[in-house]
C-alpha positions as CSV (number, residue, x, y, z in Angstrom):
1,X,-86.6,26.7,-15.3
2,X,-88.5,27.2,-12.0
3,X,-91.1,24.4,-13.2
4,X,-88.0,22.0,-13.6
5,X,-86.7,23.1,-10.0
6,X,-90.0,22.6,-8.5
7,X,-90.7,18.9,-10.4
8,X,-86.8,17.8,-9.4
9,X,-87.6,18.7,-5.7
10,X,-91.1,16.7,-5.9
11,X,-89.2,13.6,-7.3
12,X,-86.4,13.5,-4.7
13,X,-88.5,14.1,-1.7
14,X,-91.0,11.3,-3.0
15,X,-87.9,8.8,-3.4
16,X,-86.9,9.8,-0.1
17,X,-90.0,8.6,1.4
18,X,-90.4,5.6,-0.4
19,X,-87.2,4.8,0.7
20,X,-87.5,5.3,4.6
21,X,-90.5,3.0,4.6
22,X,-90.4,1.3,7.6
23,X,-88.9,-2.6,6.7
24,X,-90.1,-5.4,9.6
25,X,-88.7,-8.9,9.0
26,X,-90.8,-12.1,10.3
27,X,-89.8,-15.5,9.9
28,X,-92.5,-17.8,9.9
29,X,-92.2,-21.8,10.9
30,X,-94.4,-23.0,8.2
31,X,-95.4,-27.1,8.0
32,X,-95.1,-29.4,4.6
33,X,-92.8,-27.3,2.7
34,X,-91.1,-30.3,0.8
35,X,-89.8,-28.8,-2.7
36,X,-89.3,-25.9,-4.8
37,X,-93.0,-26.0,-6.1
38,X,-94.2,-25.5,-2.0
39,X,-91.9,-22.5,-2.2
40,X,-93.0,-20.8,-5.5
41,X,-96.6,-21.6,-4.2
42,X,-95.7,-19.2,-0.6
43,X,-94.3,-16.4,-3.0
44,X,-97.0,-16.3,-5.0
45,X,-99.4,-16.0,-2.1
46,X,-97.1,-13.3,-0.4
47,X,-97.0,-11.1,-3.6
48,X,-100.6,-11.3,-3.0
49,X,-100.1,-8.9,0.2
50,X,-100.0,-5.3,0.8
51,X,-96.8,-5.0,1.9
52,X,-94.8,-7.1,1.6
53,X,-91.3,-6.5,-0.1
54,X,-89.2,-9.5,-0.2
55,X,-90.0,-13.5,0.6
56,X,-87.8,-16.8,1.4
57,X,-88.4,-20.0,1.2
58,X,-86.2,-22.4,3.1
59,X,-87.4,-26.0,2.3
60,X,-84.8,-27.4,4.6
61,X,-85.7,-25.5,7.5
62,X,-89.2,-25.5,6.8
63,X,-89.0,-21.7,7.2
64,X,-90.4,-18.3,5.3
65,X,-88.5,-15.1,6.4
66,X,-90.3,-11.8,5.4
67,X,-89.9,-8.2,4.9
68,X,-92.3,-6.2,4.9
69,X,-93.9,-2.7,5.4
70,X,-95.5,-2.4,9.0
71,X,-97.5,0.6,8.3
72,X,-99.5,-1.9,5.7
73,X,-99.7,-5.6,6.8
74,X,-98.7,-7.3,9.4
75,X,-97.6,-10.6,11.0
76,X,-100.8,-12.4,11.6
77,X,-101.9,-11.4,8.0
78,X,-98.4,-12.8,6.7
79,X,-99.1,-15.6,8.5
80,X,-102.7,-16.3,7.3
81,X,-101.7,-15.9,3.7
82,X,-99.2,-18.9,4.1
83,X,-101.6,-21.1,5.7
84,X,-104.2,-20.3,3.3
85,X,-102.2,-21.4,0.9
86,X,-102.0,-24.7,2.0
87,X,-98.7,-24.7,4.8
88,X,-99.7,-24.3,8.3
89,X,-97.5,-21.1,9.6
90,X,-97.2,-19.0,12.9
91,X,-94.1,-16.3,13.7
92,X,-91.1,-17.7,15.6
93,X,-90.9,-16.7,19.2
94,X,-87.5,-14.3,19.7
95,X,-84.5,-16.7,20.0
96,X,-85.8,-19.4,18.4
């Protein structure tokens, strides 16, 4: 019984801080992102990186938003994955 106490403690406080990983959002102006191909081609290179938790594609707005863990990637290594990948990108400025 103790064993079971002790394991359910273990689980809860490891799911507590995987959840309070700290989430950072970017959103990248990338160039030549004309189709749904461009934007399965940017998740795939995203997945790719340490870090990061969640990707979109807006192939109207030219546009990748991402969330991501700051305590293992960050924004200029976002960045160089998308461009490596064949679409020019660099962080938007704050209010634009």
């Amino acid at each position: 019984m103790r064993k079971w106490i002790l394991t359910a403690i273990a689980v809860f406080s490891l799911g507590s801080a995987l959840a309070a990983a700290p989430a950072t959002v970017v959103v990248l102006d990338a160039e030549n992102i004309t189709c749904p191909a461009c934007a399965i081609t940017i998740r795939k290179a995203l997945e790719k990186v340490p870090g990061v938790t969640d990707t979109k594609v807006d192939t109207r707005e030219e546009s990748v938003t991402v969330t991501f863990d700051s305590n293992r990637t960050d924004t200029s290594a976002i960045a160089r994955a998308v461009t490596e990948a064949g679409f020019p990108a660099k962080a938007r400025t704050a209010g634009e």
